[in-house]
N, C-alpha and C positions, 0 to 999 in steps of 0.2 A: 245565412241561416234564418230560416224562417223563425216565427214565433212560437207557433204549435212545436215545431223541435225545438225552439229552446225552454218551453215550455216543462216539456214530456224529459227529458233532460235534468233540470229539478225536482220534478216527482220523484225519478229516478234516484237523485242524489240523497234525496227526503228521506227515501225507503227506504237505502241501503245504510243511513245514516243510521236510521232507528232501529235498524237489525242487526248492527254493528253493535252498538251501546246496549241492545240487550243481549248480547253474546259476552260481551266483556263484562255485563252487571250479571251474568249468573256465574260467568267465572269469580269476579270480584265478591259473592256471594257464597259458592264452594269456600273459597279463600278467606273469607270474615270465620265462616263457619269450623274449617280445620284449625284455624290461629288460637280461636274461645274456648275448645274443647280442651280436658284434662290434659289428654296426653298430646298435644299440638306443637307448633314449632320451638316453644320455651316460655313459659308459665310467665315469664320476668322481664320479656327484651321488651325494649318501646314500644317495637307493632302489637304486640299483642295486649301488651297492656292497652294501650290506645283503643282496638279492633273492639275489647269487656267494657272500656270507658263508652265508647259509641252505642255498643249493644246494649247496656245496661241503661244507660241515660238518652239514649233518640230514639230506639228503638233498631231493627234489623232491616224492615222492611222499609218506612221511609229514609233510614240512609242508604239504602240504596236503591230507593226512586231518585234520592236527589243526586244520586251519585249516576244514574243512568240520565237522567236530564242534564247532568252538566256533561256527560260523553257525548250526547245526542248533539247539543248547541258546538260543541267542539268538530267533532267531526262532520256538520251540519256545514261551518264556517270556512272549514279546511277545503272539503272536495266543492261548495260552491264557487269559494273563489277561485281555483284552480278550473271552473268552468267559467265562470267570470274574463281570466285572462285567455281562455282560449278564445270566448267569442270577442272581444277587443283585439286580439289580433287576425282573426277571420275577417272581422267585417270593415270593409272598405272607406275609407278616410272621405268622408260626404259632408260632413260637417263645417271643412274646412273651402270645400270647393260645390257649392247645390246646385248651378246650373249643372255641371258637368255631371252630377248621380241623378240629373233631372233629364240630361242629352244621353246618358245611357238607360234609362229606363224609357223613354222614348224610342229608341233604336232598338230595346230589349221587344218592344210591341206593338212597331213595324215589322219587325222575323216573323213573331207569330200569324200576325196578320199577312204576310207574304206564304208564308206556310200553309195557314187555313186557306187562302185564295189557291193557291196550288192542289191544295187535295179536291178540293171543290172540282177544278177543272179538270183534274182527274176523273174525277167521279162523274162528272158527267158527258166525261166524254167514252168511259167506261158503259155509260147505260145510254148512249147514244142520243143523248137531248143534247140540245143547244141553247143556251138562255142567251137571246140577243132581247134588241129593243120591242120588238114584234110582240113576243109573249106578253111584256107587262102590260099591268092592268091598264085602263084606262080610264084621265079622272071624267068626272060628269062634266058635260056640257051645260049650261044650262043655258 
């Protein structure tokens, strides 16, 4: 896995992280807002006592910035390492063994190079030149 994909991979996790925790912090915010009102879940139980304690004393707005920040760090945490472990198990045990990730990227760009030399030869025999020795420049005499 390249770096740019694992890159573009994170941003990705980033964003959906962020859009995640503010979905959950306007639901959590509906829900602050139904529990504090008159006729709400029950004027008396814990949560709502708690929900008039937060609202009257933090205010409404920053706890639930801070309550969307600590979602964001959470699910931020969760889906990166879960990309974490996929790319530790993707990527190839090199660490342990460097000539051999150094004899396969070696061999990786010999192919290439055997490939580009093939199309080359293709190509020009496709437009009917021949590059032998003849053509090349020739250095100065002097």
């Amino acid at each position: 896995m390249s770096f740019e994909a694992i890159r573009r991979k994170f941003y990705l996790v980033c964003v959906s992280s962020a859009v995640l925790s503010g979905a959950c912090g306007y639901l959590l915010l509906r829900l602050l807002r139904f529990m504090t009102r008159p006729s709400g879940i029950g004027g008396e139980s814990l949560p709502a006592r708690s929900a008039a304690w937060i609202v009257n004393h933090v205010g409404a707005k920053p706890a639930l910035l801070s309550a969307c920040a600590a979602l964001f760090l959470v699910f931020f945490h969760w889906r990166s390492g879960k990309l974490r472990e996929e790319y530790e198990v993707s990527r190839p045990d090199a660490e342990g063994l460097p000539e051999e990730a150094l004899m396969r990227s070696c061999l990786r760009a010999e192919k290439q190079l055997a490939d580009i030399r093939g199309r080359l030869q293709r190509w020009e025999q496709r437009n009917g030149e021949r590059a032998d020795a003849s053509d090349a420049p020739d250095e100065k005499k002097v």
